[in-house]
Residue frames as qw, qx, qy, qz and C-alpha x, y, z in Angstrom:
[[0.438, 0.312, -0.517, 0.666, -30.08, -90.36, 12.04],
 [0.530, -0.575, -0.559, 0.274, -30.83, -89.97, 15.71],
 [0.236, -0.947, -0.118, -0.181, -31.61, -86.72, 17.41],
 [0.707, 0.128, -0.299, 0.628, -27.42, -85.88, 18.50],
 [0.046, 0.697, 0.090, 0.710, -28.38, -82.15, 19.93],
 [0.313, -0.801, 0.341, -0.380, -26.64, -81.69, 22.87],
 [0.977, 0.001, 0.162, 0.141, -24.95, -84.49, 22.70],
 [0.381, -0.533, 0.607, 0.450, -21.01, -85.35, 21.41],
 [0.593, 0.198, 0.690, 0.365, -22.15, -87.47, 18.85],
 [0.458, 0.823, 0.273, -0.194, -23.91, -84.39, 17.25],
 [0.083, -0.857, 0.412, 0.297, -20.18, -82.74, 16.48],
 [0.389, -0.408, 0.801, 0.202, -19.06, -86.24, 15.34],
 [0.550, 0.332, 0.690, -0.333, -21.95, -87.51, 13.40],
 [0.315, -0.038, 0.520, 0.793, -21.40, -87.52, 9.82],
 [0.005, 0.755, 0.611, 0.238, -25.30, -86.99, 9.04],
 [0.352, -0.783, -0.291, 0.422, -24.92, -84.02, 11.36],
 [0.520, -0.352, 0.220, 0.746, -22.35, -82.63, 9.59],
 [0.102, 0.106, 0.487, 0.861, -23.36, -82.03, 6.27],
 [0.126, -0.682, -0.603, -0.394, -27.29, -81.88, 7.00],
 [0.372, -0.834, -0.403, 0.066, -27.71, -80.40, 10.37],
 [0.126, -0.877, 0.236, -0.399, -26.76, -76.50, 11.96],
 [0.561, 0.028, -0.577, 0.592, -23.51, -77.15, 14.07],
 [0.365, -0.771, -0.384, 0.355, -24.08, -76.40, 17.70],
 [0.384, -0.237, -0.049, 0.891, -21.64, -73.53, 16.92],
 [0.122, -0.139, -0.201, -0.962, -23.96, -71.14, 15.22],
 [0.104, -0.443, -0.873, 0.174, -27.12, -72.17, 17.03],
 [0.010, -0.676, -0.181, 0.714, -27.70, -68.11, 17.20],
 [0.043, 0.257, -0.576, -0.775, -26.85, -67.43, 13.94],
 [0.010, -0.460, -0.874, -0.158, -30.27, -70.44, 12.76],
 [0.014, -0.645, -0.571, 0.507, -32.49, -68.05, 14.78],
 [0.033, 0.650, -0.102, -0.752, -32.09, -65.40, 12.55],
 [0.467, 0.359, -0.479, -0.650, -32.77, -67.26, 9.26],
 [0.886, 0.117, 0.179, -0.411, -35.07, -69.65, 7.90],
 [0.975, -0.004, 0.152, 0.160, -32.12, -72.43, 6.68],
 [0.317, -0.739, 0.503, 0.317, -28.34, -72.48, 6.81],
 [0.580, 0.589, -0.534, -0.178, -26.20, -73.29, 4.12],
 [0.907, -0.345, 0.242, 0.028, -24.50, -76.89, 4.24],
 [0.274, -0.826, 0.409, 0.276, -21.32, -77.49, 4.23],
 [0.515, 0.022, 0.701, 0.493, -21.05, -79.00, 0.37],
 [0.399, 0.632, -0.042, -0.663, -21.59, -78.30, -2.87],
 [0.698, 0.253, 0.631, 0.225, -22.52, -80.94, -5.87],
 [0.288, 0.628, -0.370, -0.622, -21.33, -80.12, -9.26],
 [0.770, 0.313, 0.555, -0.016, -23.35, -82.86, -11.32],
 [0.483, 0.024, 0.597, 0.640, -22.89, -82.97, -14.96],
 [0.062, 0.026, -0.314, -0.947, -23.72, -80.38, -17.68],
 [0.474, 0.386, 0.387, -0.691, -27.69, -79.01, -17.50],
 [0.605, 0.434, -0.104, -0.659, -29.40, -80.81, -19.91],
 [0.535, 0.244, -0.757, -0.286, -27.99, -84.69, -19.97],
 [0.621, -0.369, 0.372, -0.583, -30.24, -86.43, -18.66],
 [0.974, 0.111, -0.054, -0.191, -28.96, -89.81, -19.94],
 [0.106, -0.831, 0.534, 0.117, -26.05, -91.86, -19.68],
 [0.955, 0.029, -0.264, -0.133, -25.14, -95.19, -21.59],
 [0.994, -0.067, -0.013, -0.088, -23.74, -97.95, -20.64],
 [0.819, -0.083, 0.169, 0.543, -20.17, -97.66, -20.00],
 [0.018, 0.905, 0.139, 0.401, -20.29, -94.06, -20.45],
 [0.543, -0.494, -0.644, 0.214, -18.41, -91.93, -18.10],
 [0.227, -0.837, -0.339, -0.364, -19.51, -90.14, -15.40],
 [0.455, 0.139, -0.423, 0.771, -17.59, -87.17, -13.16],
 [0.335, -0.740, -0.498, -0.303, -19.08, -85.69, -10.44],
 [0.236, 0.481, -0.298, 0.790, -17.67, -82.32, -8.85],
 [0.561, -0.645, -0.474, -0.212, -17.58, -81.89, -5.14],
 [0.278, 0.624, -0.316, 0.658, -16.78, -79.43, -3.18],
 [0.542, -0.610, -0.564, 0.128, -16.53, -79.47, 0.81],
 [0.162, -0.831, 0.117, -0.520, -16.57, -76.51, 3.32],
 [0.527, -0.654, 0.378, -0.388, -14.93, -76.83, 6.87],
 [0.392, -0.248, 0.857, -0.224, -14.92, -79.87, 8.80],
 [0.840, 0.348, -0.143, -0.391, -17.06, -81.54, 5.92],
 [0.329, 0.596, -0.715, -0.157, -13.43, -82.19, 4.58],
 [0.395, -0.430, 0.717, -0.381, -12.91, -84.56, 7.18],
 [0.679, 0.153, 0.546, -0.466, -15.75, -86.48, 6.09],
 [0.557, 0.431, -0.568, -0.426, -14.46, -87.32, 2.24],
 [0.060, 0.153, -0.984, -0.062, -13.63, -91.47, 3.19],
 [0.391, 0.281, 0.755, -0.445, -17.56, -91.67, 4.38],
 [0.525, 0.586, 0.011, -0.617, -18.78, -89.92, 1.18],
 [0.212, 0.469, -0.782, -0.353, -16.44, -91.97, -0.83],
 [0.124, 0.080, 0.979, -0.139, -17.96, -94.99, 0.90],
 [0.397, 0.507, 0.533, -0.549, -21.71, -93.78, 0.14],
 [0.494, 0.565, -0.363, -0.552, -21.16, -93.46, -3.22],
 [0.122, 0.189, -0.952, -0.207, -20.02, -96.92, -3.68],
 [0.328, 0.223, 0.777, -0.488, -23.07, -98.09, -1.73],
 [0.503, 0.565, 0.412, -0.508, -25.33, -96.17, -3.77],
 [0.379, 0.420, -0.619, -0.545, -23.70, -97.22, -7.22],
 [0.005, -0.047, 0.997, 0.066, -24.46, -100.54, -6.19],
 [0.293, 0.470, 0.690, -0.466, -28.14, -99.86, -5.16],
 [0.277, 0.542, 0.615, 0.501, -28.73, -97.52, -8.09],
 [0.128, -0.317, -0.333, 0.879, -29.75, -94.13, -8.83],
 [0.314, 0.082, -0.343, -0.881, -33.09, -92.45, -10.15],
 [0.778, 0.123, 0.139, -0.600, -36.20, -93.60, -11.15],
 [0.975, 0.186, -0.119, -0.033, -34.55, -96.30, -13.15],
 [0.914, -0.337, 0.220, 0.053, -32.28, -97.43, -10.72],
 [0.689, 0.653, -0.280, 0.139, -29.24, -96.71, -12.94],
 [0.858, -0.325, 0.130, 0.377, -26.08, -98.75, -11.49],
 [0.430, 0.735, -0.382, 0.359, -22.23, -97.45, -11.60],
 [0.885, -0.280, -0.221, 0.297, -19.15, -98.11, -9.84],
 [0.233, -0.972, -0.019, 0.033, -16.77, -95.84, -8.59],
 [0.773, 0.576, -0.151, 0.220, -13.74, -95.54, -10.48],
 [0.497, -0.037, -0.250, 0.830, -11.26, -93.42, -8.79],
 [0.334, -0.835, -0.379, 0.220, -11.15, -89.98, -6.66],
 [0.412, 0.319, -0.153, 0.840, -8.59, -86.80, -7.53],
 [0.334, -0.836, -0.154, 0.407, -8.42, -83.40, -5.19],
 [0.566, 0.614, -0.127, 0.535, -6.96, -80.57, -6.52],
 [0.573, -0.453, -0.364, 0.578, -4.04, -79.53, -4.46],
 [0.082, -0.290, -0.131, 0.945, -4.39, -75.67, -5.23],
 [0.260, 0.755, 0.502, -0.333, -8.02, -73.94, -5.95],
 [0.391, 0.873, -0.017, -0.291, -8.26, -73.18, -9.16],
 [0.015, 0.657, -0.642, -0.394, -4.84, -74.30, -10.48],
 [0.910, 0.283, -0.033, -0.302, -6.63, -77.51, -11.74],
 [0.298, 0.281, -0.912, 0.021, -3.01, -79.70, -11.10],
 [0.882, -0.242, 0.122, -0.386, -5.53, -82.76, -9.78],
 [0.220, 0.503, -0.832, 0.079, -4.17, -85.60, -8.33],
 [0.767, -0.273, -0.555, -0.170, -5.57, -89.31, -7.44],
 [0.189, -0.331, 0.645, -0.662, -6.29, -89.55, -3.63],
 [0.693, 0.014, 0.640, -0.332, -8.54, -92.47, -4.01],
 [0.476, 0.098, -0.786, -0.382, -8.48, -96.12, -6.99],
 [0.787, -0.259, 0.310, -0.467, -10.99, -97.83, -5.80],
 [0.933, 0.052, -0.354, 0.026, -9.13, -101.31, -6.77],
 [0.393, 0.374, -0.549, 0.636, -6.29, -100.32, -4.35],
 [0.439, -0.707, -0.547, -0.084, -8.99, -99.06, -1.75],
 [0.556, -0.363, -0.120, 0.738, -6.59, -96.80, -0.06],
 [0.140, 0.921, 0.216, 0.293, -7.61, -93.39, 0.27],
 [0.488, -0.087, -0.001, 0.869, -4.60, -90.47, 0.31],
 [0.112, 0.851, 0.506, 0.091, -6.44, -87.52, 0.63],
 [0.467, 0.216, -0.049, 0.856, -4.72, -83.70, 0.23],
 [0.143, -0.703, -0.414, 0.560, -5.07, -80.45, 1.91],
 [0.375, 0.591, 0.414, 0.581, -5.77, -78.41, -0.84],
 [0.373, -0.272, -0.031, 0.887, -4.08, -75.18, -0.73],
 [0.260, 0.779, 0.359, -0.444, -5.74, -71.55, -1.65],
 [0.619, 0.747, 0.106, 0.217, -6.16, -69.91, -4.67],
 [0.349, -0.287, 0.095, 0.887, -3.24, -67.79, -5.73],
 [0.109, 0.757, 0.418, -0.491, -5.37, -64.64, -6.33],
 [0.381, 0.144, 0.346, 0.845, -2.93, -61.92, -8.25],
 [0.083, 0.268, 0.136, -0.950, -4.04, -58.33, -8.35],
 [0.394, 0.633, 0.543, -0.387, -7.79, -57.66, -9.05],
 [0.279, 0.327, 0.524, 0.735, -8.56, -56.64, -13.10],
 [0.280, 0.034, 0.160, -0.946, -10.67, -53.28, -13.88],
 [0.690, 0.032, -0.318, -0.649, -13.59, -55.54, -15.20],
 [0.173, -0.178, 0.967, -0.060, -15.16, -58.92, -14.70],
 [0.731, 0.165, -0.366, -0.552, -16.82, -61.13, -17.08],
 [0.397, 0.063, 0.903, -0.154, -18.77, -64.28, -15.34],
 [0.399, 0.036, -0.661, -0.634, -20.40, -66.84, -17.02],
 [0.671, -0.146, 0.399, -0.608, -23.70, -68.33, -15.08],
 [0.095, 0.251, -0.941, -0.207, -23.25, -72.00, -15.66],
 [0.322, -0.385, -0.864, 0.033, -26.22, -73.36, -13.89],
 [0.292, -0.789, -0.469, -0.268, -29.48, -71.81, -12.86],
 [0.167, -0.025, -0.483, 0.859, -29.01, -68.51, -10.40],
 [0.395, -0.690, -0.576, -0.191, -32.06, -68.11, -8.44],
 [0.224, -0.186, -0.607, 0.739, -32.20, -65.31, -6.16],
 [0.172, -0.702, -0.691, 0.026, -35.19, -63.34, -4.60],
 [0.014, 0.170, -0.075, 0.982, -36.18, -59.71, -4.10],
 [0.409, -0.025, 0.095, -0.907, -39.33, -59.26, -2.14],
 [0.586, 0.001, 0.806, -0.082, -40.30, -62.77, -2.49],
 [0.752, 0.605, 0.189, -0.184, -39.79, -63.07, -6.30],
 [0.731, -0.038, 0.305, 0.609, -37.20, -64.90, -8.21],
 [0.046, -0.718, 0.255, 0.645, -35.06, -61.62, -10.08],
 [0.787, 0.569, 0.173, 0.166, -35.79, -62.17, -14.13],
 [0.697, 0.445, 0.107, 0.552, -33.00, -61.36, -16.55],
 [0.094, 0.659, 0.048, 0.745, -33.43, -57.32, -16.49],
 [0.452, -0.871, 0.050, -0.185, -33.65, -57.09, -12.55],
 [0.860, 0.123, -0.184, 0.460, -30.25, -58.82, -12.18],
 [0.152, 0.951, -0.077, 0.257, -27.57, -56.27, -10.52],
 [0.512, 0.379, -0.684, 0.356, -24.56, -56.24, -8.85],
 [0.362, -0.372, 0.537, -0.665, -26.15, -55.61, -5.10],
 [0.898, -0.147, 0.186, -0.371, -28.39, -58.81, -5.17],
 [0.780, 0.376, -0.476, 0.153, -25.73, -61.03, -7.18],
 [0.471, 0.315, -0.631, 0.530, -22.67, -60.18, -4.53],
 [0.597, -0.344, 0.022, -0.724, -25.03, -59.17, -1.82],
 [0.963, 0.018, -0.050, -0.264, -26.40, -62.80, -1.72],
 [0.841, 0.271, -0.426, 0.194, -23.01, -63.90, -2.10],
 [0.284, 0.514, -0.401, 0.704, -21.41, -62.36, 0.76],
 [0.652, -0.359, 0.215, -0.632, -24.53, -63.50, 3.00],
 [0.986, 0.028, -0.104, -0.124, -23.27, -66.88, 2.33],
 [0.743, 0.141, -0.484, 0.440, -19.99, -67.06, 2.99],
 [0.287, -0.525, 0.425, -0.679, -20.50, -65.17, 6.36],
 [0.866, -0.094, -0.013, -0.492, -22.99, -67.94, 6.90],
 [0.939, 0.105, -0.323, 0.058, -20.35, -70.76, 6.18],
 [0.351, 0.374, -0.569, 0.643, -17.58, -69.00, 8.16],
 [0.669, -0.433, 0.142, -0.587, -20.40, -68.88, 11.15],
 [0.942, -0.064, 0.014, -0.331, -21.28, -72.34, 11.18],
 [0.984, 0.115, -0.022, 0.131, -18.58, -74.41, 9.73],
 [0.666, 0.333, -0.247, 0.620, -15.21, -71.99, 10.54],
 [0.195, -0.833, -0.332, -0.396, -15.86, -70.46, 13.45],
 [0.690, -0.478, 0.108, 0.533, -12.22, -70.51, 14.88],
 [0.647, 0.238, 0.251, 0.679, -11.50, -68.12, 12.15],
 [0.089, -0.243, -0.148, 0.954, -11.01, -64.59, 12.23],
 [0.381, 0.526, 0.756, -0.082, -14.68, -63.07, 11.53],
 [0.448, 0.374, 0.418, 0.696, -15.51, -61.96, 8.30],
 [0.006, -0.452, -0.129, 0.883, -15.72, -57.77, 8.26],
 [0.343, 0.493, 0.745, -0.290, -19.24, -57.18, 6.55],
 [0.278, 0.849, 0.356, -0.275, -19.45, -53.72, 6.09],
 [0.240, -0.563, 0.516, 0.599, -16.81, -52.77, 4.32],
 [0.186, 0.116, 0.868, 0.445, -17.46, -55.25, 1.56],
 [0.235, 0.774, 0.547, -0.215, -21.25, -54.18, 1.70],
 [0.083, 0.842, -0.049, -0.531, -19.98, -50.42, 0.82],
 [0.252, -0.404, 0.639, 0.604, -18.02, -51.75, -1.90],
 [0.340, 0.392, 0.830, 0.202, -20.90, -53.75, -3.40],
 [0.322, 0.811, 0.466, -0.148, -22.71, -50.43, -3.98],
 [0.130, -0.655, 0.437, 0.602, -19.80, -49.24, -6.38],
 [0.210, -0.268, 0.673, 0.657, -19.81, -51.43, -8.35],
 [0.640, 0.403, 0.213, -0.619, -22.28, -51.97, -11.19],
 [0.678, 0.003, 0.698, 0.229, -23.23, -55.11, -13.92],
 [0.272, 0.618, -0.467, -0.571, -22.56, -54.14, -17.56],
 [0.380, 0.385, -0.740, -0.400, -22.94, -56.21, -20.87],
 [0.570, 0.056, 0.680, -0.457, -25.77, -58.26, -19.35],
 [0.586, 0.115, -0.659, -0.457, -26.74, -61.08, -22.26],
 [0.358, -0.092, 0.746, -0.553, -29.10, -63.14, -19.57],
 [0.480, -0.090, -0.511, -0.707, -32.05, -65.25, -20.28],
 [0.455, -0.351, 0.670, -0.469, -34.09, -67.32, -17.57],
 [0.237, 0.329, -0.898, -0.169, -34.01, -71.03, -17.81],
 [0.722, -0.370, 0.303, -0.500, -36.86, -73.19, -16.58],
 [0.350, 0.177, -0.896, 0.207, -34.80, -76.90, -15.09],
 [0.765, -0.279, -0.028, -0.579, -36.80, -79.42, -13.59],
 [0.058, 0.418, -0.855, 0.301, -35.42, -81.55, -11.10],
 [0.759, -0.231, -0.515, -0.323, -36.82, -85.12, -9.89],
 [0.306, -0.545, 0.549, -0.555, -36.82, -85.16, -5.93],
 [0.550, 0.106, -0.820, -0.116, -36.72, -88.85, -5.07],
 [0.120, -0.119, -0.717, 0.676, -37.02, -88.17, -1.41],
 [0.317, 0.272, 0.381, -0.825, -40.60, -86.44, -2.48],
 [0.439, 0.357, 0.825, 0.001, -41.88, -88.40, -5.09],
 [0.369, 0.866, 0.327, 0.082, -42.08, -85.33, -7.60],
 [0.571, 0.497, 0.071, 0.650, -40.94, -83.28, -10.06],
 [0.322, -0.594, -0.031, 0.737, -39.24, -80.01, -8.84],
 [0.383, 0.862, 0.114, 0.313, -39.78, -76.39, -11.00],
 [0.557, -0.642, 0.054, 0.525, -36.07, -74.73, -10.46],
 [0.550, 0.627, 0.099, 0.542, -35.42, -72.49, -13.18],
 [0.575, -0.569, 0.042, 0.586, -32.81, -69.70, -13.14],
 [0.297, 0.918, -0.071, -0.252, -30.83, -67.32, -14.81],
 [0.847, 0.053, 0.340, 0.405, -28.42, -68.28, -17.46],
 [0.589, 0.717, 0.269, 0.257, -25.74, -66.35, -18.95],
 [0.714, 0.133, -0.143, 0.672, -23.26, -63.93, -19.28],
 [0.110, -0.989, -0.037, -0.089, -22.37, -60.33, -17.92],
 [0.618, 0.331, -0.329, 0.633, -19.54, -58.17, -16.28],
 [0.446, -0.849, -0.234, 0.158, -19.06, -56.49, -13.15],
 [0.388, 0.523, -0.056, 0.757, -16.87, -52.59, -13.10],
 [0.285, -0.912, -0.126, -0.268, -16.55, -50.28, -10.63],
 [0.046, -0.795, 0.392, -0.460, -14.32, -48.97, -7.78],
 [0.729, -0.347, 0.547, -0.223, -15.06, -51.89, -5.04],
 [0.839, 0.346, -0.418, -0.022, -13.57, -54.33, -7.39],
 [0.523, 0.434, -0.663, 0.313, -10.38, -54.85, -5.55],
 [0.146, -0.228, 0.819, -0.505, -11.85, -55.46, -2.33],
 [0.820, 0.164, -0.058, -0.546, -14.67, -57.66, -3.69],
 [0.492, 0.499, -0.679, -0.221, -12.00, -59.74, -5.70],
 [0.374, 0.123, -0.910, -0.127, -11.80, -62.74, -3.57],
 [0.536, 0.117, 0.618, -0.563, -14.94, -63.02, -2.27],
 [0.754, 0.462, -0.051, -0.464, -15.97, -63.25, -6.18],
 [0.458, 0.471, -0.736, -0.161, -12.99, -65.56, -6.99],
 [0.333, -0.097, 0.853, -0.391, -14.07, -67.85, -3.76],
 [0.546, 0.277, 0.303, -0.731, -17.28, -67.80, -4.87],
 [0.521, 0.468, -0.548, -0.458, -16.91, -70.32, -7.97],
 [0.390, 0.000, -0.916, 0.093, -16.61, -73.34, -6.05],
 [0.035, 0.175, 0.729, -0.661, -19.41, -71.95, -3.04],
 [0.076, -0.548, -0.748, -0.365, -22.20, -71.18, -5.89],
 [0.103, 0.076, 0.325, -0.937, -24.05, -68.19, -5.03],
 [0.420, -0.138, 0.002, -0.897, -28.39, -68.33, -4.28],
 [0.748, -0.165, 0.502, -0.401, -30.82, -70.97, -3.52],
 [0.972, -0.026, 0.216, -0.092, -30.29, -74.42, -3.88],
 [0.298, 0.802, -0.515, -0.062, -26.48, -74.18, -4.36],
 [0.541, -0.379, 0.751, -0.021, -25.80, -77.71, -2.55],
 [0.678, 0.051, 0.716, 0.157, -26.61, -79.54, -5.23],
 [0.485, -0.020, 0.463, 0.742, -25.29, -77.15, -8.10],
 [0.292, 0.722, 0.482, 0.401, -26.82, -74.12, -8.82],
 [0.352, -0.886, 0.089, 0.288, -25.73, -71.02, -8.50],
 [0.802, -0.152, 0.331, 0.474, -22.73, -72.03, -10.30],
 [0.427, 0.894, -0.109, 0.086, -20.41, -69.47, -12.71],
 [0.859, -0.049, 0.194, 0.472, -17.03, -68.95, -13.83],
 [0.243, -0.742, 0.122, 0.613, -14.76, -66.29, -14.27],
 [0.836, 0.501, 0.224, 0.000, -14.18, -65.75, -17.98],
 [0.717, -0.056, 0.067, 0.692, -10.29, -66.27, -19.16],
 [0.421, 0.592, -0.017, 0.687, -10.21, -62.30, -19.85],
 [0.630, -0.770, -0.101, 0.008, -11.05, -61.74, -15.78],
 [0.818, -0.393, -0.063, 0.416, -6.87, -61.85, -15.80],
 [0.403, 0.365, 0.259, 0.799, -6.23, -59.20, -18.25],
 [0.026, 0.639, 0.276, -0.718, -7.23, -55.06, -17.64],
 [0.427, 0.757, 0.488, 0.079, -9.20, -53.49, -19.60]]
């Protein structure tokens, strides 16, 4: 993609969008070594690394901001690149159909793209509906969580609730910077003071070691992570609650664009303890 930076096209530019820092947080870059982009891939389950022949395949994707905008180009790049192939061996697929759910988290999906019709209907997908905060929460780490202390990934037993939500709350500042930055801005501390209430309980953790082929470098990737379960208790719960209930579709530590980070509330998150 051509250099767009100071330019119109940069704002307009679909590359621009999802890869590159929007002019709008140009300050905000200065202050950290890379910015979150404004997607998130939810490939299929960790560990299939095959797929036959007429198999199929669903691939979760979330966008952030003005990404949204950008769903008929992605839709088109995917066709492209079923036709070209993906991986080392070039595996072919066609793009079936598209759904959107029209409320976060209420999982009513609906088709907004058949690819024999060609005729995309996309939806504005409405927020979660929240409902009062529980005393407890039990997440489940779906997919590697990688975060850092001191430059060193956090094993099982260093896990806690200040680096977990911490980390999470540095990211969605980060996306409301960059990619919502007509919106009211997010209030920091507060939420900070809460994080050091609460504390993680009933930690069953283990660290995973996933190994990812980078086509674009020509080698394997080492991305392991932490897998498993826990809970989070304390006082800051109810003003935590939907930063942690956002969090499920925004992945929380490094390399969350293309699906780590990932976790899920577990179905007793609606009940009190």
């Amino acid at each position: 993609a051509p250099n767009c930076e100071g330019c119109l096209l940069r704002t307009h530019c679909v590359y621009s969008t999802l890869f590159e820092s929007p002019p709008t947080c140009e300050q905000t870059a200065q202050r950290y070594s890379a910015l979150p982009h404004p997607f998130v891939l939810e490939p299929p389950p960790a560990g299939q690394r095959e797929i036959p022949p007429g198999e199929p395949l669903q691939l979760g994707l979330t966008l952030i901001g003005r990404a949204g905008d950008q769903l008929p180009y992605l839709i088109h790049a995917l066709q492209r690149a079923g036709e070209r192939g993906l991986g080392r061996e070039g595996g072919r697929f066609r793009l079936f159909q598209a759904t959107q759910e029209a409320t976060l988290g209420g999982e009513d999906w609906q088709r907004v793209f058949v690819a024999e019709q060609g005729r995309l209907e996309p939806l504005r997908t409405a927020a979660a509906d929240l409902g009062p905060a529980p005393d407890s929460l039990a997440i489940q780490l779906l997919t590697p969580l990688r975060l850092k202390r001191h430059g060193h990934y956090l094993r099982p037993q260093q896990l806690d609730a200040q680096a977990l939500l911490g980390t999470l709350l540095t990211r969605v500042a980060l996306l409301y910077d960059c990619y919502e930055p007509a919106a009211e801005r997010l209030q920091q501390e507060p939420l900070r003071t809460a994080i050091d209430q609460l504390r993680l309980e009933q930690a069953e953790l283990r660290w995973v070691d996933w190994t990812r082929y980078s086509s674009r470098q020509g080698t394997h990737m080492q991305l392991g992570g932490l897998l498993g379960r826990f809970r989070l208790r304390g006082p800051g719960l109810p003003a935590l609650w939907p930063l942690v209930v956002l969090g499920q579709w925004l992945h929380v530590g490094k390399n969350t664009s293309f699906g780590l980070g990932r976790y899920r509330l577990a179905p007793d998150q609606t009940t009190r303890d």
